[in-house]
VOBA-1610 file (N, C-alpha, C; in pm, whole numbers, padded with zeros to 5 digits, always signed):
BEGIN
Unk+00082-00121+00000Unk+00000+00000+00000Unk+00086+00126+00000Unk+00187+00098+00088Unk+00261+00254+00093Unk+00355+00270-00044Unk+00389+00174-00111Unk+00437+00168-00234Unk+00339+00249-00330Unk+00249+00194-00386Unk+00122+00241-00419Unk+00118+00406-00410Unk+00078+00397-00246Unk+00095+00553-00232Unk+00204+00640-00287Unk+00288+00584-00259Unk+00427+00695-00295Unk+00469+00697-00496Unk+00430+00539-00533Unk+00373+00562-00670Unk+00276+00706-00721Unk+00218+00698-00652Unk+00108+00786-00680Unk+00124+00921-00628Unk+00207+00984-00520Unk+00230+01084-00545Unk+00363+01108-00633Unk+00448+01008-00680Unk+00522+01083-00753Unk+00469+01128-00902Unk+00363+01037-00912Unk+00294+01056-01047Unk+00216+01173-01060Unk+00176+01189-00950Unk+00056+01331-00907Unk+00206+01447-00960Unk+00312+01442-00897Unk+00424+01518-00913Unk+00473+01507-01069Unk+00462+01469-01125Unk+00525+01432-01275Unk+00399+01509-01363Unk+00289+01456-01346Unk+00160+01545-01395Unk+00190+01675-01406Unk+00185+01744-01251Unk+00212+01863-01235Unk+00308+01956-01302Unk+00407+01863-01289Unk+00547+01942-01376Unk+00513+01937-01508Unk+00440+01861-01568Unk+00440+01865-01773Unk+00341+02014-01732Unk+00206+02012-01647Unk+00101+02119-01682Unk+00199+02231-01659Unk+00280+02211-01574Unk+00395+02382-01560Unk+00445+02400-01686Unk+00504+02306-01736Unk+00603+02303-01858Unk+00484+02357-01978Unk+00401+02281-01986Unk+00286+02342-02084Unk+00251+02491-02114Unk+00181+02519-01970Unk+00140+02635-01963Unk+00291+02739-01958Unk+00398+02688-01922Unk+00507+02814-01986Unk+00563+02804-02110Unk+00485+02695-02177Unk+00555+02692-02324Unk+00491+02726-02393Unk+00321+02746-02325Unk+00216+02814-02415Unk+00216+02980-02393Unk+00310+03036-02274Unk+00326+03158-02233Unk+00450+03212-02333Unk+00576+03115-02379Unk+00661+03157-02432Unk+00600+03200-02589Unk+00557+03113-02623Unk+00474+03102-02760Unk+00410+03227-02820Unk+00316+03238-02705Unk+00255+03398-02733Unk+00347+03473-02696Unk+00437+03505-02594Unk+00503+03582-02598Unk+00573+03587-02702Unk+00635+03519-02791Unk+00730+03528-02944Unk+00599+03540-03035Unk+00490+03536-03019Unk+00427+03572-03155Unk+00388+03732-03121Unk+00411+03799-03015Unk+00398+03900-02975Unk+00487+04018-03022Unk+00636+03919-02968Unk+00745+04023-03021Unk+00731+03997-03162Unk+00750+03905-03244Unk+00715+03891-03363Unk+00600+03980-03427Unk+00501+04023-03360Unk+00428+04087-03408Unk+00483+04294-03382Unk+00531+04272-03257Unk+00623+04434-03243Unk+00733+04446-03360Unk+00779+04368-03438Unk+00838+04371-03513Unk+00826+04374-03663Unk+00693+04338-03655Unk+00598+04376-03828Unk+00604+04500-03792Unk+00548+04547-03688Unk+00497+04662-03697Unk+00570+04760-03710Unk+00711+04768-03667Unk+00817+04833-03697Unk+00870+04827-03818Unk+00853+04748-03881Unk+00876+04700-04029Unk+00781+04834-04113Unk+00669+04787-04111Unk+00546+04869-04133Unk+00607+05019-04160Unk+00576+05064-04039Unk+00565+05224-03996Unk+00719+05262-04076Unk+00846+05182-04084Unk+00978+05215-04118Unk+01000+05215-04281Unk+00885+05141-04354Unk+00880+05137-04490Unk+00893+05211-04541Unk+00896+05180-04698Unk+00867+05293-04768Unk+00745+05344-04769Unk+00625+05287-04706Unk+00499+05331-04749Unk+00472+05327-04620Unk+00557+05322-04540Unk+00490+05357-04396Unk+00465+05554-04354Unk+00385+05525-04252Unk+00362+05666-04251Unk+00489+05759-04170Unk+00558+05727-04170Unk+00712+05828-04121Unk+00760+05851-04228Unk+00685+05821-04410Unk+00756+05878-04459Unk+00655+05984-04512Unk+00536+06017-04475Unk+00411+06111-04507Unk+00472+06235-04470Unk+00496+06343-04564Unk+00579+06443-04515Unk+00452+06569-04576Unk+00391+06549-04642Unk+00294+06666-04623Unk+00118+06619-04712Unk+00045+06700-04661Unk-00058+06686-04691Unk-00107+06847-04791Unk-00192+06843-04886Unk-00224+06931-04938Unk-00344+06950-04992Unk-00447+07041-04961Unk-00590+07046-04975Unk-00598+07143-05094Unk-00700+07066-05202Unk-00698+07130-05333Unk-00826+07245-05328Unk-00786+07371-05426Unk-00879+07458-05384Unk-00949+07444-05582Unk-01041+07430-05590Unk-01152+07453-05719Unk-01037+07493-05796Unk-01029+07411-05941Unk-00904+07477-06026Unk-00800+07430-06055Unk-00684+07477-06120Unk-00519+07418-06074Unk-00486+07428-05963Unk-00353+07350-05938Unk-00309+07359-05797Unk-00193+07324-05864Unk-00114+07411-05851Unk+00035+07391-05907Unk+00183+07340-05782Unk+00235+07269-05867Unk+00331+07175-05754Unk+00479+07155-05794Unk+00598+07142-05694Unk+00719+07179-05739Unk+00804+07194-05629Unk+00910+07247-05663Unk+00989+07286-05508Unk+00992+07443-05540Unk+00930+07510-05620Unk+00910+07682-05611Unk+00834+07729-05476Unk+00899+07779-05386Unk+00763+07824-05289Unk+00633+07877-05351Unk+00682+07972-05480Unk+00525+08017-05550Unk+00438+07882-05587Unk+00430+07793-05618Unk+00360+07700-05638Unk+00229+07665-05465Unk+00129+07592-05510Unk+00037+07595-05381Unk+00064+07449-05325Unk+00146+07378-05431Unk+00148+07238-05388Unk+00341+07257-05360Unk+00371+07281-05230Unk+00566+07276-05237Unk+00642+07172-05213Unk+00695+07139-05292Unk+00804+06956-05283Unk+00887+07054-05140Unk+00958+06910-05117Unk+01069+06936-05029Unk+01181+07011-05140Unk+01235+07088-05129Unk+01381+07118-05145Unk+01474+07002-05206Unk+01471+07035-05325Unk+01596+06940-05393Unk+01525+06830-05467Unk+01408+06849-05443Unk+01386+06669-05440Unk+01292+06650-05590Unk+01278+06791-05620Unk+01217+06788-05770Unk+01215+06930-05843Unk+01229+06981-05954Unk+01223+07036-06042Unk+01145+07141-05952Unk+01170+07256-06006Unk+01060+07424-05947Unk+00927+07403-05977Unk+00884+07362-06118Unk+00750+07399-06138Unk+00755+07225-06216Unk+00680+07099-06151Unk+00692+07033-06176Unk+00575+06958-06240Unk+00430+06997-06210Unk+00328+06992-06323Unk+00212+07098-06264Unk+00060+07045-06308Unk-00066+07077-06205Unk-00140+06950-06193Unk-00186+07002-06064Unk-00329+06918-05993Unk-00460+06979-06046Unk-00545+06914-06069Unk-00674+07074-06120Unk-00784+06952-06057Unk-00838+07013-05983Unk-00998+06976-05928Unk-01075+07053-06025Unk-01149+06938-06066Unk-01310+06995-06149Unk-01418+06955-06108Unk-01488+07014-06013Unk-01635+06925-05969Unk-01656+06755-05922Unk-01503+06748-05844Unk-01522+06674-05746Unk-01419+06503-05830Unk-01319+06617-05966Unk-01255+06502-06022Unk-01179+06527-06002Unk-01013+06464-05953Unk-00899+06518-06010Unk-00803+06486-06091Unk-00767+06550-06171Unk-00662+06498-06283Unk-00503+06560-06248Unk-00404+06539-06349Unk-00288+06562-06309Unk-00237+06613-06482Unk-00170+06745-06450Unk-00062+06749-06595Unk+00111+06764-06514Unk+00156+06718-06618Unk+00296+06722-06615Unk+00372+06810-06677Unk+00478+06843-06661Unk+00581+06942-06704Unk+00594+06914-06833Unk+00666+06969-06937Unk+00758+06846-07020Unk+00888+06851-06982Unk+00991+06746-06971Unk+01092+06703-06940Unk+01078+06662-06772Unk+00953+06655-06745Unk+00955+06611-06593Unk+00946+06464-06592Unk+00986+06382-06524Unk+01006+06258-06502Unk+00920+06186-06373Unk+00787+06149-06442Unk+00678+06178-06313Unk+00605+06014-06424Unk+00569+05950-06284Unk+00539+05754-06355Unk+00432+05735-06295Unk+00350+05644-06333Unk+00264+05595-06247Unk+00198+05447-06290Unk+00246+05368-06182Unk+00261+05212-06234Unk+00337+05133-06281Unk+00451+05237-06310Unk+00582+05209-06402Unk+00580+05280-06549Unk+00465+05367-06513Unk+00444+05416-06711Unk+00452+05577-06717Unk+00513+05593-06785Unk+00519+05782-06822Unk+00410+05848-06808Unk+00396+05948-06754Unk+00276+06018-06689Unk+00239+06144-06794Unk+00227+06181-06890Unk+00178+06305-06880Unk+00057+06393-06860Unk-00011+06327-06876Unk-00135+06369-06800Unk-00236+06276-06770Unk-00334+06283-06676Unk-00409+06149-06663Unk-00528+06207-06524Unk-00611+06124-06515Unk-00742+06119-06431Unk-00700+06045-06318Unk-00710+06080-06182Unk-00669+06045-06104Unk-00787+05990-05975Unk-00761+05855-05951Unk-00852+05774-05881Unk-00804+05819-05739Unk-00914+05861-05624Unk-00841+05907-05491Unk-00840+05767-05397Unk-00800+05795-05292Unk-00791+05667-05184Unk-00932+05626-05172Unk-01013+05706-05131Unk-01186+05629-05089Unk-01259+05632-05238Unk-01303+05522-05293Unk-01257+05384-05201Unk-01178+05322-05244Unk-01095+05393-05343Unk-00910+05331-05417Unk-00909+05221-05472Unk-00829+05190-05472Unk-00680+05217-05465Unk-00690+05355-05567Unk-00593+05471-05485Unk-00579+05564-05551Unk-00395+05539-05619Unk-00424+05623-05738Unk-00342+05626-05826Unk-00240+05692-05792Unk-00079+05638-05781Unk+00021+05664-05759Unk+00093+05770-05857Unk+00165+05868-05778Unk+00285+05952-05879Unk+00352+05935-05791Unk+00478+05886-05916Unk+00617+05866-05815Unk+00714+05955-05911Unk+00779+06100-05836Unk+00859+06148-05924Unk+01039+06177-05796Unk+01095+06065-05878Unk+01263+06045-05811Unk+01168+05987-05690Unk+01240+05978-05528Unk+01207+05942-05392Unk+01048+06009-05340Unk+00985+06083-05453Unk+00874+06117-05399Unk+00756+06030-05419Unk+00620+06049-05384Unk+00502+05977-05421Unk+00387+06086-05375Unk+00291+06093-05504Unk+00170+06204-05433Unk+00064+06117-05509Unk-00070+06117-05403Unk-00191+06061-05422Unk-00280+06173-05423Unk-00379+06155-05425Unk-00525+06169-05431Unk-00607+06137-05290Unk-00643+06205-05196Unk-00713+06163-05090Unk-00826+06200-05067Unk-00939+06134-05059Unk-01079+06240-05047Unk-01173+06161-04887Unk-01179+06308-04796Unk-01284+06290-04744Unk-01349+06367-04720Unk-01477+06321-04705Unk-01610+06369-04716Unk-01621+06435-04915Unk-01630+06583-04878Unk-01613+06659-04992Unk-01542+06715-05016Unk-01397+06710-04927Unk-01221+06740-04968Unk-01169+06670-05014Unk-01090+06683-05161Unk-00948+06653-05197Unk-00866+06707-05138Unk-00754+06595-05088Unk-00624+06672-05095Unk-00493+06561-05145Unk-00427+06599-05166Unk-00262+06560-05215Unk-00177+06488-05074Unk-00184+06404-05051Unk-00102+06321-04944Unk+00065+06304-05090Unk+00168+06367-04980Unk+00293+06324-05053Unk+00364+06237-04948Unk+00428+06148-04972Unk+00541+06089-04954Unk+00680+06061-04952Unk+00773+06119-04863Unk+00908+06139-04930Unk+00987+06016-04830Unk+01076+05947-04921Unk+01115+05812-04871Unk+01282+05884-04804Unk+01313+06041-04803Unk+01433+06076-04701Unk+01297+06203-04608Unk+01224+06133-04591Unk+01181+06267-04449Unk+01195+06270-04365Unk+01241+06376-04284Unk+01296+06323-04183Unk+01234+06305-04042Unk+01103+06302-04056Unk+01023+06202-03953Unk+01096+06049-03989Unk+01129+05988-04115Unk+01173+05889-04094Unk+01342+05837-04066Unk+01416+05990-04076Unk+01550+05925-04049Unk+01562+05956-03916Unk+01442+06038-03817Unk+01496+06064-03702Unk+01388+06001-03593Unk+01329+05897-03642Unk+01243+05758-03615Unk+01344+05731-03471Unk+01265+05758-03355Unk+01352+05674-03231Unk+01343+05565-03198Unk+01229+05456-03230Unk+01171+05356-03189Unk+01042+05323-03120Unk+00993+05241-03126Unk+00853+05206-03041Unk+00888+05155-02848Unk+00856+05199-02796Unk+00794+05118-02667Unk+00647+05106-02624Unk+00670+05025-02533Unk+00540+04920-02569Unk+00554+04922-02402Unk+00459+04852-02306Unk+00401+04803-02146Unk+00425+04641-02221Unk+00502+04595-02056Unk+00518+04454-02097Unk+00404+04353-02105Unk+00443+04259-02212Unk+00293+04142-02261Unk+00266+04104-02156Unk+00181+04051-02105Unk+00089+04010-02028Unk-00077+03975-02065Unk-00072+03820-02054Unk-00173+03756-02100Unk-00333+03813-02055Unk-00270+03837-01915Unk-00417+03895-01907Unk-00507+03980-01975Unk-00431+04046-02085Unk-00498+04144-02203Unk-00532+04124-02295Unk-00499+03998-02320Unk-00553+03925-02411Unk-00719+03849-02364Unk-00823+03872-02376Unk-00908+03917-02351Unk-01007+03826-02448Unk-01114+03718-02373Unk-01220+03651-02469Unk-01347+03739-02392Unk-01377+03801-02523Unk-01492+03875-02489Unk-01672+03846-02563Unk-01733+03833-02472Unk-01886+03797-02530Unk-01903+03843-02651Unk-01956+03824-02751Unk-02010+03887-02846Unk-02194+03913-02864Unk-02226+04040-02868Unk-02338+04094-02843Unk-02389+04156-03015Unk-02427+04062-03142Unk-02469+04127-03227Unk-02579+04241-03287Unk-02553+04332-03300Unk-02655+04374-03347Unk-02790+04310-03512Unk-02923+04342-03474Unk-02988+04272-03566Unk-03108+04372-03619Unk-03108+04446-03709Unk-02990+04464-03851Unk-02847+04547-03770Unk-02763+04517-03832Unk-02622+04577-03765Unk-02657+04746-03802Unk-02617+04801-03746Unk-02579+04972-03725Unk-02510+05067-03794Unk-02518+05130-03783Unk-02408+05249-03852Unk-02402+05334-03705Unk-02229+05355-03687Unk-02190+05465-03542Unk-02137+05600-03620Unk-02096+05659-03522Unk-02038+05818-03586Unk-01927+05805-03508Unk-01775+05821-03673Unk-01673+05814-03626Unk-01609+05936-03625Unk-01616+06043-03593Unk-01512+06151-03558Unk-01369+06125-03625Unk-01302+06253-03688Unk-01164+06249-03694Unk-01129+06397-03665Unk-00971+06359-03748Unk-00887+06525-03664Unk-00969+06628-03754Unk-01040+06602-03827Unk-01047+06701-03919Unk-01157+06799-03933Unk-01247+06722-03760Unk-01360+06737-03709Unk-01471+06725-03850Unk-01458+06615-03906Unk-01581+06587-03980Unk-01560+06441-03877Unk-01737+06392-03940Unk-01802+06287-03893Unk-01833+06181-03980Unk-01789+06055-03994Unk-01815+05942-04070Unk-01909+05804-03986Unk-01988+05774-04084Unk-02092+05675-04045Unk-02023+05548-04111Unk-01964+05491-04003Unk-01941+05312-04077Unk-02023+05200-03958Unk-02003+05093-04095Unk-02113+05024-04032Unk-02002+04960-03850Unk-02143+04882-03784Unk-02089+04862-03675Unk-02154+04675-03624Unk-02123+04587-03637Unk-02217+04443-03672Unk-02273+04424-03530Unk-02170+04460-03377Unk-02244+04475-03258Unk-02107+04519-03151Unk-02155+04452-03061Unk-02023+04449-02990Unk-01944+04407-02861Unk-01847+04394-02795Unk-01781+04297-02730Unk-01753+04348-02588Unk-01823+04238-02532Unk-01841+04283-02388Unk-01781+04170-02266Unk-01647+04221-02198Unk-01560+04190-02148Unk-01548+04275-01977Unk-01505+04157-01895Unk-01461+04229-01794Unk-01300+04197-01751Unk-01235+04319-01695Unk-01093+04368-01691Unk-01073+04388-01545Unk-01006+04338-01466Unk-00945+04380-01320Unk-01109+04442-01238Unk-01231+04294-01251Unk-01332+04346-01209Unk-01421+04446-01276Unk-01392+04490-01346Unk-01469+04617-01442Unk-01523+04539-01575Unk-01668+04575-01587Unk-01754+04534-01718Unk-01718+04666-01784Unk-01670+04598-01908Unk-01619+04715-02004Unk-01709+04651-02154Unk-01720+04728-02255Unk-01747+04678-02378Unk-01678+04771-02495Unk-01676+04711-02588Unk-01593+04820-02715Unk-01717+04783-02832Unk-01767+04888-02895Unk-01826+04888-03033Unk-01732+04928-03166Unk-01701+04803-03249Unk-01619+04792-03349Unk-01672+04823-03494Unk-01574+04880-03570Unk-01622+04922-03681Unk-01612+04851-03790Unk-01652+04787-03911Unk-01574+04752-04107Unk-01551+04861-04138Unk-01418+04846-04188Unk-01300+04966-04229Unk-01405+04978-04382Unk-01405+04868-04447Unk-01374+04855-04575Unk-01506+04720-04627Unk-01583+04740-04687Unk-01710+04648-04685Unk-01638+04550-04771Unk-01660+04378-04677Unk-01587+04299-04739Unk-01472+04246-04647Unk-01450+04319-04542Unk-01331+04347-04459Unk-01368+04146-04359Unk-01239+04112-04352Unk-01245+03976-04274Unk-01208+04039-04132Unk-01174+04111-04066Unk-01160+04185-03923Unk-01232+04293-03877Unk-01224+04273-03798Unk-01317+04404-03662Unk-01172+04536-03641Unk-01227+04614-03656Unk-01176+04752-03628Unk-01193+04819-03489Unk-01110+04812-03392Unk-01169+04927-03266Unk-01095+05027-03233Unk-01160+05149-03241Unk-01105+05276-03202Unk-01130+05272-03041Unk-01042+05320-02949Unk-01038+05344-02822Unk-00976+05410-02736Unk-00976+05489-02643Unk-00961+05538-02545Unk-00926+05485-02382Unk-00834+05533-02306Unk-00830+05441-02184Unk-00774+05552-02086Unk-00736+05479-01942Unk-00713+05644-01866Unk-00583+05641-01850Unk-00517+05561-01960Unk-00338+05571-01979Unk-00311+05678-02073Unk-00433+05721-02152Unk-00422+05821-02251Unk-00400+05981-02186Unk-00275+05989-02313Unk-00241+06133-02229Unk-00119+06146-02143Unk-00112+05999-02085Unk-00010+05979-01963Unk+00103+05903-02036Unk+00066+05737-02004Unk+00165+05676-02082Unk+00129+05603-02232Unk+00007+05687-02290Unk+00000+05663-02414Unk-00089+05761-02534Unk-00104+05795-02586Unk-00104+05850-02729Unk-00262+05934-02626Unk-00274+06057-02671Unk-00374+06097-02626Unk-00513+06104-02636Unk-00461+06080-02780Unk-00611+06036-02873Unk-00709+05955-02895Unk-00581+05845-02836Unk-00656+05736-02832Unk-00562+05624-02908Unk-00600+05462-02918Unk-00464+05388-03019Unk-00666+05288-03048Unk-00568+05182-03159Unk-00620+05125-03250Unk-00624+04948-03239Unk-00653+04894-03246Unk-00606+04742-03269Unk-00735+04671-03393Unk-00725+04597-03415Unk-00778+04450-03515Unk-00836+04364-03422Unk-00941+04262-03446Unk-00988+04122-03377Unk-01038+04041-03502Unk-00996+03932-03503Unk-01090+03815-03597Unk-01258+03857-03617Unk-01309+03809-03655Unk-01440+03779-03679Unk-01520+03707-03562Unk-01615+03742-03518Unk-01656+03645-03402Unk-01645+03475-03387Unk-01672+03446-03317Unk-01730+03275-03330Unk-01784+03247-03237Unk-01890+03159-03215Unk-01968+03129-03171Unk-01999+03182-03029Unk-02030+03323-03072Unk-02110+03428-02965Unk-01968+03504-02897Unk-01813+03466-02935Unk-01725+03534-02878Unk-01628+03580-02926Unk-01544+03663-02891Unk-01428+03737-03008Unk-01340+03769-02874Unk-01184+03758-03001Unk-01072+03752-02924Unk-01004+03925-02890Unk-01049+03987-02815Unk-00949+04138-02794Unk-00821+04107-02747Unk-00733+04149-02805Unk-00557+04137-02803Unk-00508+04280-02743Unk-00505+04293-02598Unk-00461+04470-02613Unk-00330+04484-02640Unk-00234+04356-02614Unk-00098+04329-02671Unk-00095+04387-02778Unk-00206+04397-02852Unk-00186+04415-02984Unk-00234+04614-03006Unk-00244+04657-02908Unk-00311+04777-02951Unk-00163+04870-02988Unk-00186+05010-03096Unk-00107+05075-03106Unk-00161+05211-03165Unk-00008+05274-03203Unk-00064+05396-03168Unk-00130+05444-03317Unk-00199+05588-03353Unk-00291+05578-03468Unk-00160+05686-03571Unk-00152+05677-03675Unk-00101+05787-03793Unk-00062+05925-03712Unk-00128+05959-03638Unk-00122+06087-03584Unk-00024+06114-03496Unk+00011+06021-03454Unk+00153+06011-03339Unk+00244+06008-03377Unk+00250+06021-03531Unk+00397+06041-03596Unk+00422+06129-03725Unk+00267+06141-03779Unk+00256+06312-03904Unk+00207+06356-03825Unk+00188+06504-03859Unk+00118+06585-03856Unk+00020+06584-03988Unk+00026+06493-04060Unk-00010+06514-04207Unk-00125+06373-04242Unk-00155+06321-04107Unk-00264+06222-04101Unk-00360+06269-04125Unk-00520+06206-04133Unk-00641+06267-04081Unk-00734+06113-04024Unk-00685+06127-03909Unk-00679+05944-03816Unk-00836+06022-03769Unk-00904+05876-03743Unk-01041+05879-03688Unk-01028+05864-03546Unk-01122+05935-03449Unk-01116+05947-03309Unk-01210+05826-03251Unk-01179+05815-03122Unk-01239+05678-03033Unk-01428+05745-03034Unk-01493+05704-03045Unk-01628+05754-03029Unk-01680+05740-02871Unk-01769+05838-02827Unk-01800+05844-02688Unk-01759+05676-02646Unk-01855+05634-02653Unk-01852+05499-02601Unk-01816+05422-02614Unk-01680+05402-02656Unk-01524+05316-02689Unk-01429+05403-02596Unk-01456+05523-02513Unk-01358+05558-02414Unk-01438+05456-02235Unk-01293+05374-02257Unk-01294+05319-02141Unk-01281+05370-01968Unk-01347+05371-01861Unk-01308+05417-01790Unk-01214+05290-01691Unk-01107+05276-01787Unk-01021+05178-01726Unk-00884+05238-01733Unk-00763+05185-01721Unk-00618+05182-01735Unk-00585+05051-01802Unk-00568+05017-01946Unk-00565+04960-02037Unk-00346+04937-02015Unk-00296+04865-01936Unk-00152+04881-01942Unk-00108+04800-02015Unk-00118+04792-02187Unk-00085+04686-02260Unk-00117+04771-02430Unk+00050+04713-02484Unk+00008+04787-02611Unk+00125+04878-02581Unk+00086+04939-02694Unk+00238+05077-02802Unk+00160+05177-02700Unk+00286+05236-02596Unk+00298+05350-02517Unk+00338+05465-02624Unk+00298+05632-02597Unk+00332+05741-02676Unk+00430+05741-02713Unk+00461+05810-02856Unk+00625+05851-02945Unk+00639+05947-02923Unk+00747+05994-02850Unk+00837+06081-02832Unk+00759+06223-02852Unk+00828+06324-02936Unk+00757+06500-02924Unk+00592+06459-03009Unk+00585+06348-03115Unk+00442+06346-03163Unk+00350+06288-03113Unk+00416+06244-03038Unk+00270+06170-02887Unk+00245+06289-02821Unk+00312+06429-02812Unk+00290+06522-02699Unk+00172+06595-02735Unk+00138+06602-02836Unk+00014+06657-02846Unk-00121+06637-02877Unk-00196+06650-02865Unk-00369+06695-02847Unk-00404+06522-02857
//
């Protein structure tokens, strides 16, 4: 019998040690798909098409809009980086087209540009000009055009300090009820630009955090979209993170529940141009919690508003 017994607690003991070993190999796991994921994201933002290299924005007025590195022009390149008077932009009743210089060296797609009709971002893909290290689009919201440029030496991106982040911790990772709406909704999304956008909203996810019933109402970016969108707010904002508010992604529901990752939250366009026009957290996506998980503020462009 006492054999038996002592069989049996060493086995009770052997059990125990694989569930330790488990559960820290299922802790290491996420933790490396975590850093792995801090590391797209740095990838991302450091690109060429990331937004540290968005160096100005330009709102078209009825007409030409002439562009170049001439200060007289309404559209101004950086310095050096292209010809004085390098074509026009011309808005006509809500179209915009593009002419070119002659001898200007301005592509789009890989093909010689000289003049052409220009498709904006909503709902895009808007049509690329790439002239030398630059790139200028077409951006429209609401009933503004404007000119988003791109310069791949700006120096938001050569003087890029890095991301920090609040350490992972599972507990933020978060299975939250799913509460659909039936017919789904349309919310009002606020941006910097103080206009108001209606996207749809399917319902939304209702979770409790360190005792606190919290819920987030998520948006479709893009009709067709396989992920949930949430804009949000928390009472780290301001302090140790972006003031505005930060952003994250979730799967698609399943069966009545969806996965919130705050590991995964970060900060929005605005924390690093001035030349964004990022959408704001809506009343009731500001949490009255301390959310300590996720991309903490960048440096002088986290300091404001």
């Amino acid at each position: 019998m006492a054999r038996h017994r002592k069989l049996a607690i060493l086995m009770g003991i052997a059990v125990a040690a694989v569930l330790i070993l488990m559960r820290e190999a299922g802790q290491t796991d996420y933790r490396a798909s975590i850093e792995a994921w801090r590391q797209e994201r740095i990838a991302r933002l450091t690109s060429d098409e990331g937004w540290l290299t968005v160096a100005g924005l330009f709102w078209l007025k009825e007409g030409p809009n002439r562009f170049g590195t001439d200060p007289g022009n309404e559209i101004v390149l950086p310095a050096g980086s292209a010809p004085a008077r390098a074509g026009t932009f011309e808005l006509r009743a809500g179209r915009v087209s593009v002419r070119v210089e002659e001898g200007v060296a301005v592509t789009s797609g890989g093909r010689p540009v000289k003049a052409m009709d220009l498709r904006p971002d909503l709902p895009g893909p808007p049509d690329m000009l790439v002239l030398g290290d630059l790139t200028l689009f077409v951006i429209k919201r609401q009933d503004r055009f404007g000119i988003r440029l791109r310069d791949k030496n700006s120096p938001l991106r050569k003087e890029f300090t890095g991301l920090t982040w609040f350490p992972i911790r599972e507990k933020y990772r978060v299975t939250a009820r799913w509460v659909p709406y039936d017919p789904p909704r349309e919310i009002e999304i606020p941006n910097v630009l103080g206009q108001v956008d209606r996207l749809p909203c399917p319902g939304y996810a209702s979770f409790t955090l360190d005792g606190k019933e919290l819920r987030l109402e998520p948006v479709i970016e893009v009709t067709g979209d396989k992920e949930l969108f949430y804009i949000f707010r928390d009472e780290t904002a301001g302090k140790e993170t972006y003031p505005a508010g930060r952003f994250f992604y979730s799967e698609m529901p399943k069966d009545g529940k969806v996965v919130l990752d705050f590991n995964k939250a970060y900060n929005p366009p605005c924390a690093f141009t001035p030349y964004a026009t990022c959408p704001l957290p809506p009343p009731q996506n500001r949490l009255p919690a301390r959310i300590e998980a996720g991309e903490k503020r960048y440096g002088r462009h986290g300091a404001g508003n």
